[in-house]
C-alpha positions in Angstrom: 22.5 -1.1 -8.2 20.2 0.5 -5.8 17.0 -1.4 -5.3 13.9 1.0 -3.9 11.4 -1.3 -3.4 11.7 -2.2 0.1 7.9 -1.3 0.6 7.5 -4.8 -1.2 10.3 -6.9 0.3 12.9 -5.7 2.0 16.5 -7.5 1.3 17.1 -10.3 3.9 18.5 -8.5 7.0 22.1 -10.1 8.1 20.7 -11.6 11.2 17.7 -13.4 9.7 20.5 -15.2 7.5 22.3 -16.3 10.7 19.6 -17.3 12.4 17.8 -19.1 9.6 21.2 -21.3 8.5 21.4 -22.5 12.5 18.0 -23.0 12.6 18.3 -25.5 9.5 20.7 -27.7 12.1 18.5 -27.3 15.6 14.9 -26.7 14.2 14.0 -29.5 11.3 12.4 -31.8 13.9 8.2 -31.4 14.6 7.9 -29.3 17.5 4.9 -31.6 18.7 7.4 -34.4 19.7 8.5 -35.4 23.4 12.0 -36.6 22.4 14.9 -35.1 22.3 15.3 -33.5 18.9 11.2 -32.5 18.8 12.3 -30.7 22.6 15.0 -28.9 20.9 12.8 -27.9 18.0 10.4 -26.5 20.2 12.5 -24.4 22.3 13.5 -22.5 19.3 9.2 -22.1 18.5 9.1 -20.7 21.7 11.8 -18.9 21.9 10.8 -17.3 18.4 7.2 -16.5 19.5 8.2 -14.6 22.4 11.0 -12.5 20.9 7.8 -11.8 18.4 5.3 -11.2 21.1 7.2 -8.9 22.9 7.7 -6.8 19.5 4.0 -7.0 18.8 3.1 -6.1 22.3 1.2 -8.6 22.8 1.5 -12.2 25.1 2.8 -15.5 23.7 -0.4 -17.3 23.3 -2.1 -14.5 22.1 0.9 -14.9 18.6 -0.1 -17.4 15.8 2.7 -18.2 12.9 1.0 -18.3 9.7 2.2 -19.1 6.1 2.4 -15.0 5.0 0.9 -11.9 5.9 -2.0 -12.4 3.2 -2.7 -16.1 5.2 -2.6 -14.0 8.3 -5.7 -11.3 7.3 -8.0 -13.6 5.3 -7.4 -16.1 9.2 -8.1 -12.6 10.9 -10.7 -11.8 9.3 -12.7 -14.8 8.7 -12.1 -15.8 12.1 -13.7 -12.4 13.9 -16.6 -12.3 11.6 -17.4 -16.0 12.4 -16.8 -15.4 16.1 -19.1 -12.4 15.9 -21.7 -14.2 13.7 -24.6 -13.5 16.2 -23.9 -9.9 16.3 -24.2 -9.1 12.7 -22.2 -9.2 9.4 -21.1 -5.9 9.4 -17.6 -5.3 8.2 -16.0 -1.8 7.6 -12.5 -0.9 5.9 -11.1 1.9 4.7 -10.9 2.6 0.9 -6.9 2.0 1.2 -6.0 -1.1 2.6 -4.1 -3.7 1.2 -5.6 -5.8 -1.9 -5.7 -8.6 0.3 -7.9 -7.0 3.1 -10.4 -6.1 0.1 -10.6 -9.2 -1.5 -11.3 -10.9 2.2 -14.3 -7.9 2.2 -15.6 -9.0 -0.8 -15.9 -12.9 0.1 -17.9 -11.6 2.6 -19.8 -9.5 0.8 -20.5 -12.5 -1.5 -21.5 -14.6 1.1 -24.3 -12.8 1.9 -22.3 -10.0 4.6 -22.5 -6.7 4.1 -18.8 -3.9 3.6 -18.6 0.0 3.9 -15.1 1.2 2.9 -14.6 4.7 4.7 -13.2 6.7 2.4 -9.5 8.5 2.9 -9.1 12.6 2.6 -6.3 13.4 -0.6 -3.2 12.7 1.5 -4.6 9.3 2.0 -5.9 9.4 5.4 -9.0 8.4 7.1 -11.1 10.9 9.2 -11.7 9.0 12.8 -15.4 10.7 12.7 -16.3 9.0 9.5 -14.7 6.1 10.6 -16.7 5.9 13.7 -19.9 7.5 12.0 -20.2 4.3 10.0 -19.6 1.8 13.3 -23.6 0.0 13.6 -25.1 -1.8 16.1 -24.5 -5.1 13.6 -20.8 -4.5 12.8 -18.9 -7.8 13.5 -15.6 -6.1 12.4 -13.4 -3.0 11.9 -10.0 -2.9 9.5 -7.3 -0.1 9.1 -3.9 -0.3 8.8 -1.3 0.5 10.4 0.5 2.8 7.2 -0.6 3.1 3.4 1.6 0.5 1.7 1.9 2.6 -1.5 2.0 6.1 -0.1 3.1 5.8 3.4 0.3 7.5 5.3 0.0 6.5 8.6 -3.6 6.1 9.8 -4.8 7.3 13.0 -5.0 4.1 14.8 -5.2 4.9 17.9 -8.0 7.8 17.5 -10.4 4.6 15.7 -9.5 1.9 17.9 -11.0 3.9 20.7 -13.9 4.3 18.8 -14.1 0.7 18.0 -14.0 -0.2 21.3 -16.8 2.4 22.7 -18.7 0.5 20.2 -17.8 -3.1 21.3 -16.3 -3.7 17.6 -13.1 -5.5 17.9 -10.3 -3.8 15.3 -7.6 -5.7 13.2 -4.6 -3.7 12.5 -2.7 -4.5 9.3 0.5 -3.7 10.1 3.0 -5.2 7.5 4.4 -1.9 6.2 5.3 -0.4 10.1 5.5 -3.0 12.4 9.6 -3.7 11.6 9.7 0.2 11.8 8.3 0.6 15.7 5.3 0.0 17.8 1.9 -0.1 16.3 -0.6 1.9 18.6 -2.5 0.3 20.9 -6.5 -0.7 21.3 -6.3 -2.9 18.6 -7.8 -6.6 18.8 -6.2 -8.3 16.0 -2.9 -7.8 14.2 -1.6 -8.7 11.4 2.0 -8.4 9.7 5.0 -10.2 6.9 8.1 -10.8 7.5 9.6 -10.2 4.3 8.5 -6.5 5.1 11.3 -6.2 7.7 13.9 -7.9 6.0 13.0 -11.9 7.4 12.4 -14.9 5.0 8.9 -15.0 2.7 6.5 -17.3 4.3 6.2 -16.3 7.6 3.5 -13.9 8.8 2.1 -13.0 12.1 -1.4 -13.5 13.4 -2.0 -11.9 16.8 -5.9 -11.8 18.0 -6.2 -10.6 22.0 -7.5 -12.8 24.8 -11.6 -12.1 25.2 -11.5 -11.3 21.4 -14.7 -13.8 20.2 -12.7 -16.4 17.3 -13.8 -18.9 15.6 -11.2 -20.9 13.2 -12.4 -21.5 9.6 -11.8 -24.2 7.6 -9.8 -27.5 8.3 -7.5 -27.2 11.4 -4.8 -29.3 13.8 -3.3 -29.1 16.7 -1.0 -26.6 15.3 -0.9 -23.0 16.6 -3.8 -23.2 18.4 -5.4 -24.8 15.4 -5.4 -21.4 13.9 -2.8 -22.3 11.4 -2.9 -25.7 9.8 0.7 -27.5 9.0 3.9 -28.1 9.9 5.6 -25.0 11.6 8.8 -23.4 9.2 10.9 -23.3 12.5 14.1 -22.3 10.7 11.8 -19.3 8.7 10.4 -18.4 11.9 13.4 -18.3 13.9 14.9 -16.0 11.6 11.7 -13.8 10.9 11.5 -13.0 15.1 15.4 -12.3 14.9 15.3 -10.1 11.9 12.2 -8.5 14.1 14.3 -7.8 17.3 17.3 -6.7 15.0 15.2 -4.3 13.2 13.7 -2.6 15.4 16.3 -2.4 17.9 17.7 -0.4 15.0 14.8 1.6 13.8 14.8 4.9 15.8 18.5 5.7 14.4 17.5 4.4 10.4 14.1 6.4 11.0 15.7 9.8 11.3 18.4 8.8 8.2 15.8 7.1 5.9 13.4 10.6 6.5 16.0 12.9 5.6 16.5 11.0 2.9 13.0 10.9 1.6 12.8 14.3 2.5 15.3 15.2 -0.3 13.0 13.1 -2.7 10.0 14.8 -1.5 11.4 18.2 -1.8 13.9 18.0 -5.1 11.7 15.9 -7.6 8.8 18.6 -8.2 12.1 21.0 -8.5 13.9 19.3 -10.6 10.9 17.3 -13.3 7.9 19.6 -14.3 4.3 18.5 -14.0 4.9 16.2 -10.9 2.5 15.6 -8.1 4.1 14.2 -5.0 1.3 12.4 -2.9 0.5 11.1 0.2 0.6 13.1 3.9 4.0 15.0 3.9 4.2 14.5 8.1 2.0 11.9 9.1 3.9 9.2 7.2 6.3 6.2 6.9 10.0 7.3 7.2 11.2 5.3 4.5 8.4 5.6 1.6 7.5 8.6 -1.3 5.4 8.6 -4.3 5.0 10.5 -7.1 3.0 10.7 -10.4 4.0 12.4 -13.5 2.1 13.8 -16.1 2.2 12.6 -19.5 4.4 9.5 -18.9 3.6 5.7 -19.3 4.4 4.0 -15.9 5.4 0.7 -17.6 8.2 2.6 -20.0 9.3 4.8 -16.8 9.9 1.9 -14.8 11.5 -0.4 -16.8 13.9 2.6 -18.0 14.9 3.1 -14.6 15.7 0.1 -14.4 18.2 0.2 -16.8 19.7 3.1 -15.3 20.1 0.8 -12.2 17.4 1.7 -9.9 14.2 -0.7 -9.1 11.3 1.0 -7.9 7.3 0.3 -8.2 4.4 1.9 -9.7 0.5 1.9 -8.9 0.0 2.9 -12.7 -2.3 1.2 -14.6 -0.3 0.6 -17.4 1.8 -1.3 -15.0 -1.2 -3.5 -14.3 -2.3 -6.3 -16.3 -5.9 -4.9 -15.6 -5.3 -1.6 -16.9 -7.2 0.1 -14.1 -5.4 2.7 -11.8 -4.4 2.0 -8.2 -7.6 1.9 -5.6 -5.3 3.4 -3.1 -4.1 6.7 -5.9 -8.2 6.1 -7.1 -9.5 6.7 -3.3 -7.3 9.4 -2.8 -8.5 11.2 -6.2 -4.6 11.8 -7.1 -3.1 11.5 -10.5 -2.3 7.6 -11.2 -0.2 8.6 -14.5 3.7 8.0 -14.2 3.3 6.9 -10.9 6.4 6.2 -8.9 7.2 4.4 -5.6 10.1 4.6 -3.4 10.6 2.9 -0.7 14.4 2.9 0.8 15.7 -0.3 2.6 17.9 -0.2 5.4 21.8 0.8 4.4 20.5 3.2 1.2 23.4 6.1 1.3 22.7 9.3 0.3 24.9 8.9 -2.5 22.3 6.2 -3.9 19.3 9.2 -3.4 21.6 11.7 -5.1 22.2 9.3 -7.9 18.6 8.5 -8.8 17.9 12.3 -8.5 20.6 12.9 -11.2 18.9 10.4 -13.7 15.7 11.1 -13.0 14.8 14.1 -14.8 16.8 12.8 -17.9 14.5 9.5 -17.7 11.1 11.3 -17.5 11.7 13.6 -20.3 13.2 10.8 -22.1 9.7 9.1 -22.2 7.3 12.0 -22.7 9.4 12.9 -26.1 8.5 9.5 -26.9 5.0 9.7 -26.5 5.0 13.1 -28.3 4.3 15.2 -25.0 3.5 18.8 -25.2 6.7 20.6 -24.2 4.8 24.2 -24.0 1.3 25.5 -25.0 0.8 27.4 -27.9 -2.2 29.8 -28.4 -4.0 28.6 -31.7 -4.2 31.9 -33.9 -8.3 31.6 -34.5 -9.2 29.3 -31.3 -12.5 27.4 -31.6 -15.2 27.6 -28.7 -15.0 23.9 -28.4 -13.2 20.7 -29.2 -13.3 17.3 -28.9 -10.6 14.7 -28.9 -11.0 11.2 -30.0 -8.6 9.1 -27.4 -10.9 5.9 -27.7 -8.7 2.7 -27.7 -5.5 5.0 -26.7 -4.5 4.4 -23.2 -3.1 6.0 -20.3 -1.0 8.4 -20.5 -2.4 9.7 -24.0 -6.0 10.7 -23.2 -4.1 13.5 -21.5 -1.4 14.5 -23.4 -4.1 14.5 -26.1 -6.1 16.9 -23.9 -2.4 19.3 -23.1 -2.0 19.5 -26.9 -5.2 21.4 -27.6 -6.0 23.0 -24.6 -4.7 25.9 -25.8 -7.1 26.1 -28.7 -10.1 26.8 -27.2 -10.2 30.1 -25.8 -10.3 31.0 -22.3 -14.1 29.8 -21.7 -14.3 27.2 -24.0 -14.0 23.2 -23.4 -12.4 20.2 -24.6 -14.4 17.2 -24.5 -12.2 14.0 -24.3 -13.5 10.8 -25.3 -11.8 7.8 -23.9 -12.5 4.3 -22.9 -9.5 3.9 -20.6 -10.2 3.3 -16.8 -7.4 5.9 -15.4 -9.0 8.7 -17.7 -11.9 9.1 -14.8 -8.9 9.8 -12.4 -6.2 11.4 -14.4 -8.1 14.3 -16.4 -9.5 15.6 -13.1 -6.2 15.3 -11.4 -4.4 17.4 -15.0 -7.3 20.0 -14.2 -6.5 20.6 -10.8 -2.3 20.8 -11.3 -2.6 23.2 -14.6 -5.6 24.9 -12.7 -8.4 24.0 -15.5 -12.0 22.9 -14.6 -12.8 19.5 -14.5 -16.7 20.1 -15.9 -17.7 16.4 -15.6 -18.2 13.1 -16.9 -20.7 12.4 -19.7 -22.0 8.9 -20.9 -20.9 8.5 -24.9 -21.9 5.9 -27.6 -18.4 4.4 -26.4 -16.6 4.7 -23.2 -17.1 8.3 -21.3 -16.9 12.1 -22.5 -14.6 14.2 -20.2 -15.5 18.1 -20.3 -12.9 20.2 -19.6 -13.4 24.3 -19.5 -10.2 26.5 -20.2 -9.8 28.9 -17.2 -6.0 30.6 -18.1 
C-alpha cells in the first residue's frame, strides 16, 4: 500500500535502523561520565553531532540536539528574542510557516511583543522586498523557512537573509521539510529541523544558532547541550537521526531528479484527468517530492479516508479534515481553494508504478464523492432566469456552500448575482477561489443577521 505522506514523516530510512539497534548496545550510558561506558557514550554524541554539523553547514558547537523540531523553534525563537531584548520585540514571519513557528509568534505577541506576518504571492512565496520592507529598527528577529510544508514552495532564502543581515536582524531558517533533501542556503543565523522528516527516529530535532548570534536560554536548564536543551541525550535516536542525515542526502541529488519526474506526472495528469481541479503551489521553485491539489465540490475528510481504502495515505489542509473546521493558513495566505484539498508527498523508493496507480483511482474516487454530495455534473440554463438569488447554506459546511452556489448559477442571467449565505469559515476562501476557476466575479463579502453574505455576479 503506497503511503504519500512523507511530507509528515518519512518511513524510517534502512540506515537509521542499523544505527539506532547498535546504538542501543554502545550509547545507553550518560555521556557526562568520565568512565569507561559514559567515554564510549560520548564518542557516539560526538561523533553524531559532527556528521550533523557538517550536513547543516554549520560547526559542532554551534549544533544543539533537542527533543523534536517543534522543541527546536519555540528554543530558537525564545532564545533570540531574549538575547535581542534590548534591541526591541520585533518579530516578523511569513504568513506560511509551520503552526509551530506561529504559535511561538503569538506567545510573543501575548507577552507584550509585537509580530508582522509578510504575506506570500498565490504560489505561496514571499516577495524579498516586502520581506525586507517590514525589517525596523526594533526587530529582534526574522523567520522563513526553508520550503512550504504543505505545498512545497521553496522560499527565497538566500535573497532575505541578505537583507536580514544589512539590517543587523539575525534569521532562523526552518528547515524540516528540505534539509534531508540538500543544503539550505546560507546567511541564516539559526536553524532549525526533525528528523523524522528525513526518514530518522521521532524525537530528535536540530537546533543550530551561529557563533556571535546574541542567545539567551529560557526556562530551566543543565549542563546539557550547552544548557540549551534540558535532559538526558537520546544517544541511540541521535545516532541514527545523523546517519539517516548523511545517508539521505548522500542520496538526494539522484532521488531529486526521480521523485520530480514523478511529481511532474501528478502535476500535469490530475487537472487532465479530474475536472474542476486547482493544482497549487510554485510549479519550479519547489520541493522535488511534494504536490497539492484542491477539488471543487468534494469533502476532504470523505476523499481522504476513501483513498485510503483504495490503499493510498495522503494529507489534506481541508477544513473538514480539521477538528477546527477552518481552512489551512498556508491555502488561506495563499488565497487558493481549500476544498478537497490533497497532499502528496512521495518518500524515497515510490515507483512509478505506485504514481500510475493512484492516478488510475483517482478520478473514480473524486467523482465517487461529489455524486454523494449531489454535485452539479453540468449547468443548465433556467428557462425564465431570475435577476437574483440567494442561497441559504447556513449550518451546511464545506464543500456545500459551493456546490449550492454551482447549482444555481445558472439561473440568474448573465449580469445577475447569487448571494450565498454561510456561516462556515472556508466559505471566505472557497467562493472567491470557485469565481476565479469558472471565471465568475467574486462581488464581496457582506455582514448578515448570521454568518456572512457572499455576492457573486454571473459573467458567462
Amino acid at each position: 500500500m503506497p503511503y504519500f505522506d512523507a511530507a509528515s514523516a518519512a518511513p524510517l530510512h534502512p540506515v537509521a535502523r542499523q544505527a539506532l539497534l547498535a546504538a542501543l548496545d554502545e550509547g545507553w550510558a550518560d555521556p557526562a561520565r568520565l568512565y569507561r561506558e559514559g567515554r564510549r557514550a560520548r564518542l557516539l554524541l560526538d561523533a553524531a553531532r559532527e556528521a550533523a554539523a557538517e550536513a547543516v553547514g554549520c560547526r559542532p558547537d554551534e549544533l544543539t540536539f533537542t527533543s523534536s523540531g517543534t522543541r527546536a523553534v519555540h528554543s530558537g525563537i525564545s532564545g533570540a528574542l531574549a538575547g535581542r531584548r534590548r534591541v526591541g520585540r520585533h518579530l516578523v514571519v511569513s504568513a506560511v510557516e509551520h503552526s509551530y513557528v506561529l504559535h511561538s509568534a503569538a506567545a510573543h505577541e501575548a507577552q507584550g511583543g509585537s509580530v508582522t506576518e509578510v504575506p506570500v504571492d498565490r504560489s505561496g512565496a514571499v516577495s524579498p522586498a516586502a520581506y525586507g520592507a517590514e525589517l525596523r529598527e526594533d526587530t529582534a528577529l526574522a523567520c522563513l523557512q526553508s520550503a512550504n510544508h504543505e505545498v512545497g514552495t521553496e522560499q527565497p532564502v538566500a535573497e532575505v537573509a541578505a537583507l536580514c543581515r544589512d539590517a543587523g536582524v539575525p534569521l532562523l531558517v526552518d528547515a524540516a521539510q528540505s534539509l534531508g533533501r540538500g543544503p539550505v542556503p546560507g546567511g541564516w543565523s539559526l536553524l532549525a529541523a526533525s528528523a523524522h522528516k528525513w526518514g530518522g527516529p521521532a524525537g530528535v530535532g536540530l537546533l543550530a544558532v551561529r557563533k556571535g548570534v546574541r542567545f539567551a536560554v529560557r526556562g530551566p536548564a543543565d549542563e546539557r547541550e550547552s544548557g540549551r536543551a534540558a535532559g538526558f541525550e537520546n544517544i541511540p535516536a541521535i545516532v541514527a537521526a545523523a546517519a539517516s542525515l548523511r545517508a539521505v542526502r548522500a542520496e538526494a541529488a539522484a532521488e531529486s531528479v526521480r521523485l520530480r519526474a514523478l511529481v511532474e506526472r501528478i502535476r500535469s495528469r490530475v487537472p487532465a484527468l479530474v475536472p474542476d481541479v486547482e493544482v497549487v503551489g510554485d510549479p519550479v521553485r519547489r520541493l522535488p517530492h511534494l504536490v497539492t491539489f484542491s477539488c471543487l465540490y468534494v469533502d476532504g475528510e470523505t476523499l481522504l479516508h476513501e483513498l485510503d481504502r483504495a490503499g493510498f495515505s495522503v494529507s489534506s489542509g481541508s477544513s473538514c479534515t480539521s477538528s477546527t473546521l477552518i481552512p489551512s493558513h498556508v491555502l488561506r495566505a495563499m488565497g487558493v481553494l481549500s476544498e478537497g484539498n490533497v497532499r502528496v508527498s512521495l518518500p524515497t523508493g515510490t515507483t512509478e508504478e505506485d504514481v500510475d496507480r493512484f492516478l488510475d483511482v483517482l478520478p473514480g474516487v473524486v467523482a465517487g464523492v461529489r455524486e454523494k454530495l449531489g454535485a452539479p455534473a453540468a449547468a443548465a440554463p433556467s428557462p425564465a432566469p431570475a435577476a437574483s438569488l440567494v442561497v441559504d447554506a447556513l449550518g451546511r459546511r464545506c464543500p456545500v456552500p459551493v456546490i449550492e452556489l454551482a447549482k444555481v448559477i445558472a439561473d440568474v442571467p448573465v449580469g445577475g448575482t447569487v448571494t450565498v449565505l454561510s456561516d462556515d469559515e472556508a466559505a471566505r476562501l472557497d467562493i472567491p477561489a470557485w469565481c476565479a476557476m469558472r471565471e465568475q466575479e467574486y462581488v464581496g463579502e457582506e455582514p448578515a443577521d448570521r454568518g456572512s453574505a457572499y455576492v457573486v455576479r454571473r459573467l458567462s
